[in-house]
C-alpha positions in Angstrom: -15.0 8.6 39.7 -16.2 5.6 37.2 -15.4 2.7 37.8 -15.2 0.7 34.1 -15.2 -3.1 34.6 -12.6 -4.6 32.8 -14.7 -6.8 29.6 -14.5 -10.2 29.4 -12.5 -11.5 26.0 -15.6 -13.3 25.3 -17.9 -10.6 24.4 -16.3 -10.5 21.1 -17.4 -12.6 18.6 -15.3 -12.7 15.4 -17.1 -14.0 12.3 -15.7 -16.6 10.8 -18.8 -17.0 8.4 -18.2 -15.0 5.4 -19.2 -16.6 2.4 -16.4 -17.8 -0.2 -18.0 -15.0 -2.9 -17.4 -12.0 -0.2 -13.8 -13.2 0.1 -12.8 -13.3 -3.2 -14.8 -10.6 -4.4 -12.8 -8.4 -1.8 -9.3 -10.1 -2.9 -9.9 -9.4 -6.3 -10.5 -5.7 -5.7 -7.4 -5.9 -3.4 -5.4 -7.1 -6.3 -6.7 -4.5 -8.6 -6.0 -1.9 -7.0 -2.1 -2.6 -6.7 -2.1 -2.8 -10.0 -4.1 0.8 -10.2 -1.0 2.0 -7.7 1.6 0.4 -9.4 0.1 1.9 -13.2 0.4 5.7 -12.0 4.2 4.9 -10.0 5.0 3.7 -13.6 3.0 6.7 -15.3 4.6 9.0 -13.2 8.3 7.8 -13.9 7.7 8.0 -17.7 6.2 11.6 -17.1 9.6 12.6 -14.7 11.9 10.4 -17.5 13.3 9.3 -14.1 14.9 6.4 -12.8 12.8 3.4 -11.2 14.9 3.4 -7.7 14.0 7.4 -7.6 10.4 7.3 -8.5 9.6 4.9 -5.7 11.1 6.7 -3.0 9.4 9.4 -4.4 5.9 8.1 -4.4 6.7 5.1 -1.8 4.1 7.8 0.7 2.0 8.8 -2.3 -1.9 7.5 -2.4 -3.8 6.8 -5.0 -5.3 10.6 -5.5 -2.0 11.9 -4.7 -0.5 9.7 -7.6 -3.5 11.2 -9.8 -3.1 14.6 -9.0 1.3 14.5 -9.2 0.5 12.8 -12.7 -1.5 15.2 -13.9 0.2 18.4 -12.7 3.2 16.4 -14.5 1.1 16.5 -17.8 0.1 19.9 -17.3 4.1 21.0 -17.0 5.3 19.2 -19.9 2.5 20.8 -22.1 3.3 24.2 -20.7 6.8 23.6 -21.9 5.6 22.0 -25.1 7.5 18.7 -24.4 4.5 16.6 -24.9 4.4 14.9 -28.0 1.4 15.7 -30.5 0.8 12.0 -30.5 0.6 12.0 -26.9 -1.8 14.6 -26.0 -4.9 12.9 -28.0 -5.9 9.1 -26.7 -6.5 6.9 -29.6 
């Protein structure tokens, strides 16, 4: 049988170091993409005509590729029923 030592807490070194750049560069993508999840809960809700309370307990496990794909399978339904407006279906 092994016998593992148990590690000293001192062989890890956290860095503390990052520069100020790193940080905010990584915030700003943080912050972004909330708003990218938040966009398709919204996008989703308009597609489902639904209520805001049921849309986020719908999506509240969703991640952002699940949101894409639910959105566009919602598209795809509404044209197959032909409940997409004409002005709808071409991006200005």
């Amino acid at each position: 049988m092994v016998n593992i030592r148990k590690l000293q807490p001192a062989w890890v070194d956290h860095r503390t170091d990052i520069p100020q750049w790193i940080c905010t560069g990584i915030a700003y993508a943080v912050a972004e993409w909330a708003v990218l999840e938040r966009e398709l809960e919204e996008l989703i809700r308009i597609l489902m005509d639904g209520e805001i309370q049921q849309v986020r307990i719908l999506v509240n496990n969703m991640n952002v590729r699940t949101r894409v794909q639910t959105a566009a399978n919602l598209i795809q339904a509404l044209m197959v029923l032909k409940k997409l407006k004409r002005r709808d279906r071409n991006p200005t």
